[in-house]
N, C-alpha and C positions, 0 to 999 in steps of 0.2 A: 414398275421395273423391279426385278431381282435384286431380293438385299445386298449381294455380292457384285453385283453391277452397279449399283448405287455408290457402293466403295472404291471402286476399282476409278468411275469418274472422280470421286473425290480426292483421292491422292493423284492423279493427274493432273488436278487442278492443283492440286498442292503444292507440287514437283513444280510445276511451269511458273510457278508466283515468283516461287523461293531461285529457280536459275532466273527468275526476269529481275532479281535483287540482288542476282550472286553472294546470296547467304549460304555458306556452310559453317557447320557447329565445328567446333573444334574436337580433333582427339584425346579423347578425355585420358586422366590420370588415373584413374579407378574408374571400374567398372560400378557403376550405378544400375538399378533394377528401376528405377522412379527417375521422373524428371529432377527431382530435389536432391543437392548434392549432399551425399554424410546421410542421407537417410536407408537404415536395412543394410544386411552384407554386403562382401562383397565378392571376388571373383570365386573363393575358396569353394564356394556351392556348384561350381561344374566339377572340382577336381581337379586333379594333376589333365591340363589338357596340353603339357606341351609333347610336339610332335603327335598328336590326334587331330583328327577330324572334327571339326567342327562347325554345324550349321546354324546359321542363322537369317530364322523364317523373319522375312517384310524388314530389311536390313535398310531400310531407308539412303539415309545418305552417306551408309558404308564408315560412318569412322567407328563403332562398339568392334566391328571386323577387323579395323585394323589394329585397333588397341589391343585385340589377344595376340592376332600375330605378332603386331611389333613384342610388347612386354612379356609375353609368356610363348610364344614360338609356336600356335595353335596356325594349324593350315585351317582355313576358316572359307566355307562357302558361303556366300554371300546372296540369299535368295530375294528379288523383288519383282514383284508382277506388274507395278505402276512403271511407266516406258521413263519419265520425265524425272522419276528416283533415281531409278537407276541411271541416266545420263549424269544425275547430279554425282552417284558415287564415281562411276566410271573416268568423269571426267576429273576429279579431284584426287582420286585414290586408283587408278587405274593398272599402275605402277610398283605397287607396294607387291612386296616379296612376303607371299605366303596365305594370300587372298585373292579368290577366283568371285568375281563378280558374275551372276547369272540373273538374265531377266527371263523370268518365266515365273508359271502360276506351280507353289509347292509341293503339289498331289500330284500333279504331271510328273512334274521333276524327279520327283523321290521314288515314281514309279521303275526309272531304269538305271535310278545312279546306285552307287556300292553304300551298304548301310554305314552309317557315321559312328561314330563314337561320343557325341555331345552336341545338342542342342538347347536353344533358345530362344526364346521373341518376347521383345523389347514392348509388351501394348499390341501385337500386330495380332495374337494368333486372334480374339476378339474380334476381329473382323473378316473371319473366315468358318463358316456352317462348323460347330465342330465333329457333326457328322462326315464330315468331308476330311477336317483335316487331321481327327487322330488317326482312323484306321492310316494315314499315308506316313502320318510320326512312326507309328508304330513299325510299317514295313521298311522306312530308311533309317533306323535305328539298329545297333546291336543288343543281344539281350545284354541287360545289364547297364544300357547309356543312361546317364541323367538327360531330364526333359525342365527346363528350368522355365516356367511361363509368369510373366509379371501382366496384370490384365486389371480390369478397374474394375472395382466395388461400389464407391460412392463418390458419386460425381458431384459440379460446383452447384449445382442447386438442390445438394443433401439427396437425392434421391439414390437409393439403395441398389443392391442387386437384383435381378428377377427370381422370382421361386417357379418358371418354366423355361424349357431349352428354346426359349424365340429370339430371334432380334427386335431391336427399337431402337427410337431414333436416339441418336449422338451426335454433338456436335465439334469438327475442329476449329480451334479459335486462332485467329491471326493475329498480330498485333494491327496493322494499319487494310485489312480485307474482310469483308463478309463472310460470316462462319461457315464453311461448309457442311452441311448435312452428311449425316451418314448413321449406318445400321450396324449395330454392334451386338454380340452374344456378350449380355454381363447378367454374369450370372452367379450366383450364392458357391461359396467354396462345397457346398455338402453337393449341389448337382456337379460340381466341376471334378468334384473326389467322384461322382457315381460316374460318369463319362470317363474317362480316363480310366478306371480300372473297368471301364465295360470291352474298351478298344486296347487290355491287354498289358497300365501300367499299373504300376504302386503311389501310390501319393506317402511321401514321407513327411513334409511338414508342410501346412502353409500358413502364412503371417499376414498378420491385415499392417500396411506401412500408412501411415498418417504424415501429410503434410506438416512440415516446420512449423505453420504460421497455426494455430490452435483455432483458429476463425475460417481457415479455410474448411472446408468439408471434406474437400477430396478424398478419396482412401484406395491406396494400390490393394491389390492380393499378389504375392508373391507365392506361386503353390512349384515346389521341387518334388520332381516324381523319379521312377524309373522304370525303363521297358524290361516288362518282366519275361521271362528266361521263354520260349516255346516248349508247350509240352507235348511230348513224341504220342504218348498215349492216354486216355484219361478214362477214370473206371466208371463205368453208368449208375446212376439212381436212377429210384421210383417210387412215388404214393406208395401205399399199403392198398387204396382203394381210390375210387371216384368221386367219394365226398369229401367233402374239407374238416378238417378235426374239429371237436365240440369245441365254442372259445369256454376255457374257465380260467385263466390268467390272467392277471395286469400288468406289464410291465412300464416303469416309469425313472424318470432321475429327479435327484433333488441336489442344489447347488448352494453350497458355501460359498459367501464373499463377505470374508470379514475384515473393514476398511479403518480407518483413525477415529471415527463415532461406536462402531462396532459389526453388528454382526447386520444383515440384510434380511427383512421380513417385509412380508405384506401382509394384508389383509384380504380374504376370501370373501365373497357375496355374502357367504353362508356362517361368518362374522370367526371363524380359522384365522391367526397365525400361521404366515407359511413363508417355508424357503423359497425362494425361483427354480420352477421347476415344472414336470409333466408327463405327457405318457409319451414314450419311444414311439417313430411312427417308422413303419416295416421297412425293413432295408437301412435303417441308421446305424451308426455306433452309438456308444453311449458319449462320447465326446460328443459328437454331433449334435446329439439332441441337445446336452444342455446349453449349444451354443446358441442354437436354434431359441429354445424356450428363452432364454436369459435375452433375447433379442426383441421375442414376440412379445414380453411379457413387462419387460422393463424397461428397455428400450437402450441397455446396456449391449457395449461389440467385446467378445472377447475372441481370441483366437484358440486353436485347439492347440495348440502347445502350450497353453497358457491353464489345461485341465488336468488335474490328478485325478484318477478313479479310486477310491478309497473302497469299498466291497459291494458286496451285496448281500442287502436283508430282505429275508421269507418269512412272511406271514399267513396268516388266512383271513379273510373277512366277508363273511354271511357264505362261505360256502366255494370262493372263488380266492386263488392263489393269486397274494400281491407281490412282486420284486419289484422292489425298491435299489435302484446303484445311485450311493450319495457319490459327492464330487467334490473337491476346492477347488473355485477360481483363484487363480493366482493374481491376477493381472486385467483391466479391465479398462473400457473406454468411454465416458460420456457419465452422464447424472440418471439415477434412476426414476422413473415417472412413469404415472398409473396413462398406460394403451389403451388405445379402442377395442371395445367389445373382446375383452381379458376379463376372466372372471375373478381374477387377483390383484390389487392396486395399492393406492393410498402407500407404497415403500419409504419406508425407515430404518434409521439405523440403532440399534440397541445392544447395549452394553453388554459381555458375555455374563458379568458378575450380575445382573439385575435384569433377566431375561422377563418378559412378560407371562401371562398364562395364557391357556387359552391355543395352544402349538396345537397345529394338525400333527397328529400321529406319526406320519412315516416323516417328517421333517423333522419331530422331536427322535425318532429312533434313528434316522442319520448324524444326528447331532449328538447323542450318547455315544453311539458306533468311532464319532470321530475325537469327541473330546470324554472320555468314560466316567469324568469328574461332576458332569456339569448335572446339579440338583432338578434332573428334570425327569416325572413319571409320566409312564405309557404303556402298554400293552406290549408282551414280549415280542421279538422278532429275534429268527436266526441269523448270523451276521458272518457271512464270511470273508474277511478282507482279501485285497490284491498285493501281490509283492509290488514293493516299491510305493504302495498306497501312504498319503499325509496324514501324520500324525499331529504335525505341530501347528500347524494353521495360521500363518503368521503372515496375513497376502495385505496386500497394497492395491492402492486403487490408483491409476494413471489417467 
């Protein structure tokens, strides 16, 4: 069966449990992004939406719809393709001034309605190809709307996001019913940044949210974008030629995280002191990657808000140009620990005043670059910093 038919019975079943128990949630007081209340912001991240349009995709049982209309005066569409949700809102909220309840599937929908001024989904858009559902964000949008998606990262049995655009199985949990199966796109913030500016938006921040309870695993991603402006004309490139340039560069990042023990090293196969760190892989930012790396390698979550890019140093070595862009993490999640087949492990922490010997190169010359004091030799590199780049380094581990 089609992953999306797989869904579509599963909240069916969902809806009919939940009216065979006449459960409705309450209208909440704040807008929550997470089931966990007080966890991540709150409604400010749409913007001023009163008297705006606004959509909200897999709207379940309708009361997040009515919370904007009632407290911030948001005319709110209300989209849900499950027949047995939407009975659940209709029948509870059917009434409410400023909220159009519509059951239908959101690609359809958005194909003929008037573009919106604000959207969002609550966990739902995850269960829809998002091959399917940005290009149809994108056309019931204005340029300019925020797209506000809260979608899951890491689920209750620790298991992470995918690093490919498929679905797998997920499961919904009841309290007194059989879980229902289903197929979900959970996928890494860096494809979900590559998809969404593919179908046309901007990703401005996204935040990994962590359950209250420090033992659960769970982890939202909250990622806020916006549908970026149509462009009327756009000016053509082209190669020089039909071959692909000789490679003779390296480009890589190296990451600061300096915690209440000190500063974060590991240890290289090839018996190096090194930052967390690696090579950019094509189509990255430099944020990206070292979230990436600091992930693959230590087993550490940070979020890209949570990175300053301090510059970038040019060297040479045998012949082949290296760039190097150091980093500070600010802010970080989980204990550091030597990965499967990483060729850097054994992480500690070491005081800035009694650094070891023994520093890979481009991790000692990010570390000069960042702190100019710090008694440590190496082979020159040019260094050109970033506005706004940290000087002071002064991060905390969470």
């Amino acid at each position: 069966m089609p992953a999306e038919d797989i869904n579509i019975h599963a909240w069916k079943t969902y809806g009919e449990r939940q009216l065979a128990r006449a459960f409705m949630p309450p209208v909440p007081d704040r807008m929550c992004w997470t089931l966990w209340e007080g966890v991540g912001p709150g409604i400010e991240i749409l913007g001023d939406i009163a008297g705006r349009r606004v959509l909200d995709v897999g709207s379940g049982a309708g009361h997040h719809a009515v919370h904007l209309a009632q407290a911030y005066g948001a005319h709110v569409t209300a989209i849900e393709l499950s027949a047995s949700q939407h009975e659940r809102a209709v029948s509870s909220h059917g009434d409410v001034q400023g909220v159009e309840f519509a059951h239908a599937d959101v690609t359809e929908y958005l194909a003929d309605a008037e573009p919106f001024d604000a959207a969002y989904a609550l966990g739902t858009l995850a269960f829809i190809d998002p091959h399917r559902a940005l290009p149809a964000l994108r056309r019931g949008l204005h340029p300019g709307a925020p797209l506000i998606l809260s979608l899951l990262h890491t689920d209750l049995h620790g298991r992470g996001p995918s690093t490919e655009v498929a679905p797998r199985e997920q499961m919904i949990l009841l309290r007194d019913d059989p879980p229902l199966p289903t197929q979900m796109w959970v996928l890494t913030p860096h494809l979900w940044e590559d998809l969404l500016t593919e179908y046309g938006f901007r990703v401005e921040a996204t935040d990994l949210l962590h359950h209250p309870d420090e033992d659960v695993p769970v982890i939202q991603q909250l990622i806020r974008a916006r549908r970026l402006p149509d462009r009327i004309s756009r000016v053509s490139s082209r190669p020089r030629g039909a071959k692909p340039p000789v490679p003779h560069a390296a480009v890589g990042v190296g990451a600061i995280l300096l915690g209440e023990q000190g500063l974060l090293l590991g240890r290289h196969r090839r018996g190096t002191l090194e930052l967390p760190g690696g090579t950019v892989e094509a189509g990255e930012s430099f944020e990206a990657a070292v979230v990436r790396e600091l992930r693959e390698e230590t087993g550490l979550l940070a979020d890209l808000s949570a990175i300053t890019l301090l510059g970038t140093l040019v060297d040479h070595v045998d012949g082949v140009l290296r760039v190097t862009v150091g980093a500070v993490v600010h802010a970080w999640h989980g204990q550091p620990s030597t990965q499967p087949d990483e060729s850097v492990g054994d992480w500690s922490w070491h005081p800035l005043d009694r650094l070891p010997g023994d520093l890979f190169v481009c991790s000692a010359q990010i570390l000069t670059a960042w702190k100019p004091g710090l008694p440590i030799d190496h082979t020159p590199a040019h260094f050109t910093p970033y506005a706004g780049g940290d000087s002071a380094g002064h991060e905390r581990q969470e």
